[in-house]
Structures are given as C-alpha cells and as structure tokens.
N, C-alpha and C positions, 0 to 999 in steps of 0.2 A: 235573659231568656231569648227574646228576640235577635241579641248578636249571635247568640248559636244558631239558633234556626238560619237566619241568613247566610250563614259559614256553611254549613248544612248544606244548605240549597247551592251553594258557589261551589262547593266540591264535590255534587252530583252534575252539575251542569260541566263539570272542567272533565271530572269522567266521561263526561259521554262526547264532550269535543275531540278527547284523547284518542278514545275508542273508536270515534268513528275515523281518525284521521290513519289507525295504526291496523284499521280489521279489515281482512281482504274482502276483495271487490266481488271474489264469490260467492255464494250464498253457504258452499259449506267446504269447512277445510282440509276434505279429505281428498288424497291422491286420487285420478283416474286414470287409466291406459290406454292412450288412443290405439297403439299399436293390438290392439287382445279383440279377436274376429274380425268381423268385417263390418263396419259403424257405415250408415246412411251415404256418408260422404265420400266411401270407399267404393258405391255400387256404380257401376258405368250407366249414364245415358248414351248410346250408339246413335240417338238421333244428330246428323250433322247439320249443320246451318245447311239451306239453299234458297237462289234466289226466283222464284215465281215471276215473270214477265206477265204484265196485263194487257190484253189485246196486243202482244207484240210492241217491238220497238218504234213506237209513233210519232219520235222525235223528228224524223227523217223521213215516215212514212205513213198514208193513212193507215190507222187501224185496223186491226183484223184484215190487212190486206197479205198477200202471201212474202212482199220485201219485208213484210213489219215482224213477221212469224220469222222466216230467214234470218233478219238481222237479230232479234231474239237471241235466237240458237249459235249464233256464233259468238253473241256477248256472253256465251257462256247460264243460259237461264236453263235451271234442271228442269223447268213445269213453264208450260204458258198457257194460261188462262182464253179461252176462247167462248166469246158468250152467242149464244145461237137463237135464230128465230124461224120459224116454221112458214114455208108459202104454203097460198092457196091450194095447191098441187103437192103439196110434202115432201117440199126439198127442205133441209135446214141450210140456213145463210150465217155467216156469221158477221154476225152485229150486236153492238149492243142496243141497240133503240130500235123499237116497235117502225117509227114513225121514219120514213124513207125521205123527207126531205132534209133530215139531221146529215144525213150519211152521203146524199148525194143533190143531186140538181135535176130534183124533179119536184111533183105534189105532193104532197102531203098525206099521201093512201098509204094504208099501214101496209107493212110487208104480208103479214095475212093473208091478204084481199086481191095478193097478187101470184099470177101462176109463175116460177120461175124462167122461164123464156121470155118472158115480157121485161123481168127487170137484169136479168144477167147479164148486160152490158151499159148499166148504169156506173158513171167515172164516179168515185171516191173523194169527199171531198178532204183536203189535206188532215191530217192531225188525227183527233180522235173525234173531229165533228162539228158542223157547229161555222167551220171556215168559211169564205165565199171564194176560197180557192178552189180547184178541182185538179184532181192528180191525171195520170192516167191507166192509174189502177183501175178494176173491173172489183164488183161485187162477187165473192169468193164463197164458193157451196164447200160444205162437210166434206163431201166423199172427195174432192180435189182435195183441202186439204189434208185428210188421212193418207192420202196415195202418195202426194209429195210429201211430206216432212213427219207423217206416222210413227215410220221407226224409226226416227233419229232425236226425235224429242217428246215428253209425254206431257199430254194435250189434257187440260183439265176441263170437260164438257160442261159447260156452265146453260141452264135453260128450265124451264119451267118446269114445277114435278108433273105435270101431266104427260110431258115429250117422254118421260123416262121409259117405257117400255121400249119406244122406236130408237134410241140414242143405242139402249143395251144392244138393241138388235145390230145396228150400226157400225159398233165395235164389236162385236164379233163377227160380221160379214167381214171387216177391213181387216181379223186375225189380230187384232191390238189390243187383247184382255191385258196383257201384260205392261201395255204402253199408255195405255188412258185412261184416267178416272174420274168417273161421273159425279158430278157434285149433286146432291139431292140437296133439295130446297124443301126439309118436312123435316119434321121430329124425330130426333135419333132413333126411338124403339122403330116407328112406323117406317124409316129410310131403309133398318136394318133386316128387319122382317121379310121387305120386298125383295134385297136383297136376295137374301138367301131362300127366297122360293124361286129364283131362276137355277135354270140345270147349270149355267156356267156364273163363276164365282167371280162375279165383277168386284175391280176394287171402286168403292164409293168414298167421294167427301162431303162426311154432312154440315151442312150449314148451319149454326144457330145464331142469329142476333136476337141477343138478349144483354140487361144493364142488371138482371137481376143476378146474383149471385148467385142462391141456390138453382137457378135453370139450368145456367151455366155448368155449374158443379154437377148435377145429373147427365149433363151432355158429353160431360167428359167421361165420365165413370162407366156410361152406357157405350160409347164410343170404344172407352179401353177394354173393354170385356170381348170387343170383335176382332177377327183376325183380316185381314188387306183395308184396313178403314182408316181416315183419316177424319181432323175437328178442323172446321172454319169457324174460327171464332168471332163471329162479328158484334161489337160492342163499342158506344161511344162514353161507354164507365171509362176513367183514367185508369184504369187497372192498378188498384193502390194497394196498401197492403192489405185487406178484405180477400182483395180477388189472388193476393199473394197468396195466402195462407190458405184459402176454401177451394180454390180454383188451380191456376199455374202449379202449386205443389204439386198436382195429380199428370201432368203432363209426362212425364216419364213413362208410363203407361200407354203413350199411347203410338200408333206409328207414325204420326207429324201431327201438330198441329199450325193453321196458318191464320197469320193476320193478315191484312190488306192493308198498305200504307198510301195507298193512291186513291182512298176516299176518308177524309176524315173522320165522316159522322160512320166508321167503321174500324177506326184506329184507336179511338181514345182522345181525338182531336193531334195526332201524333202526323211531324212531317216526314217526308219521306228521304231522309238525313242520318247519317253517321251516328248523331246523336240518337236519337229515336231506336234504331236497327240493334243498339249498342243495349241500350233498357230493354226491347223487346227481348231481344238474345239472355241479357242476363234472369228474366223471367219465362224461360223456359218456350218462346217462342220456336221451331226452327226451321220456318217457312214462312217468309216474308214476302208479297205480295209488291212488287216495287213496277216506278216506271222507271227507273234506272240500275239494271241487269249489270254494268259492268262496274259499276260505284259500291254496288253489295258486294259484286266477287272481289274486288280489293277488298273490302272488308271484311270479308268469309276469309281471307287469304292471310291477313294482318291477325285473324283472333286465330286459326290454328297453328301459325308461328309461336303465337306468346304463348298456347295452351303448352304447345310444344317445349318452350324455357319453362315453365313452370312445372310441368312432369319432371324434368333435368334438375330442378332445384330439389322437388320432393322427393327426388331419389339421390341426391347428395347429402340432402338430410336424412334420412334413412342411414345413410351408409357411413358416414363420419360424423354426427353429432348426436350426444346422446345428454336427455334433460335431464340436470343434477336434480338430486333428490334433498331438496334441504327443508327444513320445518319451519322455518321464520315465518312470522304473520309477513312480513313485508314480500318476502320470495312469491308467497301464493298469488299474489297479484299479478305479476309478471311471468308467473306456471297459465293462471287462466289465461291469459293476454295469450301467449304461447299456442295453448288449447285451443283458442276459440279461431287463434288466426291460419293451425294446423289445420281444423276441420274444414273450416271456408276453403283452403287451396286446395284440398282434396276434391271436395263437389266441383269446383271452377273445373280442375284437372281433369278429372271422369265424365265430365259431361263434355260431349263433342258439340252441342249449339251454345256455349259459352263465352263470351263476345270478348273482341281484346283487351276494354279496357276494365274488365272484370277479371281476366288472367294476369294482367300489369297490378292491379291492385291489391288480387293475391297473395301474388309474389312478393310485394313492396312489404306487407304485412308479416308475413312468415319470417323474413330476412331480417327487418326490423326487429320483430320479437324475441328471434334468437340473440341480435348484436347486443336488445339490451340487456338479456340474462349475461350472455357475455361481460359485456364492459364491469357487470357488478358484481363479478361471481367473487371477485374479493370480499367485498362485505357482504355477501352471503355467506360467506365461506365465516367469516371471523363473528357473524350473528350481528351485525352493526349497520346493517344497509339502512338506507333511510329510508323514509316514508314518503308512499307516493300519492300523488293529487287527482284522485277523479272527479266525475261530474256527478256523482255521487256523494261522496266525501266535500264537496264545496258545497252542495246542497245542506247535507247534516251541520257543517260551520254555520252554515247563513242562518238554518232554524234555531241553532242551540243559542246564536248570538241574539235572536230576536229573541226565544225565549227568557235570557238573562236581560235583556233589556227590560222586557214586561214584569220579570219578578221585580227588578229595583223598581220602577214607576210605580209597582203596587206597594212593596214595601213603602216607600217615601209618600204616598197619599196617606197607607196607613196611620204612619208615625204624625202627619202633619195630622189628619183627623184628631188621634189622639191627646194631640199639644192644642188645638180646640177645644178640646172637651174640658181644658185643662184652666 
C-alpha cells in the first residue's frame, strides 16, 4: 500500500514539474490582436523632452546675471528658470537668496530692506554664490531682463506666492503672456483658482513637494484638468515603482511636467547625468531642470534619433512580417514575448519625452522577439519545438523538487518510525 501511495505522489509531482516546464508563460492561452483599434501604447504623448536652465549658464558666469541668461539661450535651454526677490521699493531682482552678502560683496542686509538704487551696482560674486571671487557683472532687475531676452526665451518666474499679483501684472505690461510662466508656490486647486480669476489667462507652474504619493497624484490630476498649466514635481521619493504606477502613469495628461536635477533633496537624490535624464525621461519626465543645457540637448538629440529607428522598425514590421498563427503550448510563449515586446516599442515610439536608451531597448526587444519566432518556425511548424526556460518555470522546478525532497524525508521518518514500533 505504501509503494503505491508513494508511486502516486511521484507521478503527481513529475506532472506538475512537466507542466510547468511545457505551459505557457501567459496567464491564459488564448490569441490577442495587438493590431484591432487603438491599444494605450498606440496613443501619442506630443510632450517632447526640453532642457530648463537654472539661473542661467553659471559655469562661466554669475548667476542670474544677464551672460548667464544669454549663454543659456544659446546652449539651446527652451525655459530658464529665474528666481526673483522683491526691494524695499518694489523692484524684483533676480536672485536666489534673500541675503546680499551670498550674491555679492557687501552686508549681510536682506535685499528687502533695500531700495533698489542703493544696491543696483553691486558686482556679482562668480558662480551661483557663495565665491570670494567678484565678477563684474551688476545685480540684474526683472523689467531689464524681460526687455533683453523676453522674447527669445521663456522665463520661468520663480518667487514667493505672495509677489504673484505684481509678477502677473509684470508680464503683461512686458506683452510676454505667451513667453513666461509663473511658477506658483501653493496648492494646485488654490494656484489655479487664482488663476483664472485674472482677466488675462496666464500660463502657471504649480509647484508641489511632496514624498507622499497620494498628494502627488491629486497634483497631477488637478493640474491635468487645466488648460496652459504645467507640474513641478518636487520630491526627494526615488520615484520607484509606487510613484510609477499612482503618479508618472498620469503625466500624459498633462502639458509638461518638470523635475529639477540641480538640487538633490528635489530629484530623488538623482545627479544631473545621462544616466539619471535617461530614468527620468523613460518615467514620463519631459522637462528637466539642469545646470548643463548643452549635455541634455545632446541627449534630447541622441533619444529622438533612436525614437526616430524605432518608428522605422515598427513600421517594417507592420509592413512585412506577419505573427504565424500556431497552437503549440511552446509557440505561446514566444507570441507573448512577441506581445509584450510589440506593446513596450509602441508607448517608447508614441511618446516624444522617451529617452534613447529606452528606444535602443525597445527596438533590441521587438527585433529579438521576432528572430526568435523566426529561427523556430520549423518546429513550430512540425509541433516539435522545444521547451523554454523562465524564471518562472525554474521557480515551479525548484518548489516541486523541494517538495519531492520533503515527501521522501517524511516517507522515510515514517517507515523508520514504523520499523521502531516494530
């Protein structure tokens, strides 16, 4: 009785190693059509990658000085970030710090507390601050900026929510509704609200740092409902797959959204690298926040080439290759492989913030998938293909071999028990 039981057990366990070795890797075996309407991965994203300059190119030039803004704009930066502070007298300056001895070579009296004639010829000290160098740039007002480089690059007004009535007014005295856009530093509903009680329809970017998910995900969804608005997404979350799925899915919807790679505890701890531009891009990023303007347009440059080969590819497949139709458990694996690597190069392809090495991967994927249906269509064709190895399927091996190792240990305790008793 016991040798059948055991025979029993040995030839359920050899089934299910069988099984899992020979049953496709899909959850279920029936055909689907990628080609039949228009699937998720078919819908264009029109947002393109661009590079955002922060206070201008300061490599070479103080900050927010007007060479920093210039050199900027010729590195090719479609937005440069300009952060503003308000004098005693109601000039805005642009700076990022409160405090005037970061910025220049004097005391330490907050720009506030000063009327602008008194510090309007204060030299610049090198960099973004902070140097005991001194340039001999000059401390640089709003309305100079606007008038020089207004309409040839769009200024993104960075400054407390309180300024924001006077900035509105500001861009529209300078004629630049259509060139500037105010970053509001307040809660999406409350940014937007304000908004759109003014008679002219500024375009706004609202700011949110937040780690939490769900904030996030209402910022965006509040965001995507307006029309000239953009999302500054500020968060030091790694953006994992959490904020994949709750958050960045939703980006499509909206008309850019920007990260900031030139402050950490606002990137994700992400530098400001190839690498990094590469993961933010393939997460639906497509306004990147950089101190290196002409390192992203190579990079902007290099991913709509590849996007560019991979259109060319998915339309050569399209046009000369067509997926045999065969019913082998073995085939179905290599149909979903197929599937799953058709749908990824679509979204990569239709989406224009799509980074290169996410179009390279694509393509490498799709091209591969087809070669191996190819190489095997013999034994598909003859019903004889052989069985392939996932990480799956070595999983179900490893259990089913643990499990027959535990039936024998219990058998053989059994039986020794037994011969005890005996």
């Amino acid at each position: 009785m016991k040798q059948y039981f055991r025979k029993l057990m040995l030839g359920l366990l050899t089934g299910i190693l069988i099984f899992s070795l020979c049953a496709p890797a899909s959850a279920a075996d029936e055909e689907t059509t990628i080609a039949a309407g228009q699937t998720d991965a078919e819908k264009t994203d029109n947002r393109p990658l661009g590079a955002v300059s922060d206070m201008g190119e300061h490599q070479n030039n103080p900050a927010n000085s007007l060479p920093a803004i210039r050199d900027a704009m010729l590195s090719g930066a479609e937005m440069i970030r300009i952060p503003l502070q308000q004098t005693a007298d109601g000039v805005f300056v642009l700076s990022a710090f409160e405090d005037l001895s970061i910025i220049s070579n004097t005391d330490d009296a907050p720009i506030s507390e000063k009327n602008w004639a008194d510090i309007q010829q204060l030299r610049l000290r090198e960099g973004t601050g902070g140097s005991t160098l001194l340039s001999d740039q000059t401390l640089v007002d709003l309305d100079t900026a606007l008038s020089r480089y207004g309409h040839r690059v769009t200024f993104l007004l960075d400054a407390d929510w309180e300024y924001r009535d006077a900035l509105a007014q500001k861009i529209i005295e300078h004629e630049l509704i259509d060139r500037c856009i105010l970053v509001c530093r307040a809660p999406a509903k409350k940014a937007l609200a304000w908004r759109d009680s003014l008679e002219q329809n500024l375009t706004i970017m609202v700011y949110e740092k937040t780690n939490v998910v769900f904030t996030a995900q209402a910022a965006v969804r509040t965001v995507a409902e307006a029309e000239n608005a953009y999302l500054w997404l500020a968060s030091s979350n790694p953006y994992g797959m959490i904020f994949q799925s709750y958050v960045t899915e939703d980006f499509a919807a909206l008309d850019g959204v920007m990260v900031q790679c030139t402050n950490p505890n606002e990137c994700g701890q992400r530098t400001d690298t190839d690498l990094y531009w590469e993961d933010l891009a393939s997460r639906g990023y497509n306004l990147i926040m950089t101190d290196d303007v002409r390192g992203l347009n190579d990079f902007i440059e290099r991913s709509d080439h590849a996007r560019e080969e991979l259109r060319e590819v998915l339309a050569e497949t399209e046009r000369d290759w067509v997926l045999p139709d065969y019913s082998g458990l073995a085939f179905a694996d290599y149909r979903f492989r197929y599937e799953n690597a058709l749908t990824a190069a679509q979204k990569a392809a239709n989406r224009e913030s799509s980074g290169f090495g996410q179009c390279r991967a694509a393509m490498y994927d799709l091209t591969q998938s087809i070669e191996q249906i190819v190489v095997n269509d013999p034994a598909f064709r003859s019903g004889k293909a052989g069985v392939t190895v996932t990480p799956g399927r070595i999983a179900a091996v490893v259990i089913g071999a643990a499990a027959f190792v535990i039936l024998e240990v219990f058998i053989h305790k059994h039986r020794e028990k037994k011969r005890g008793k005996k």
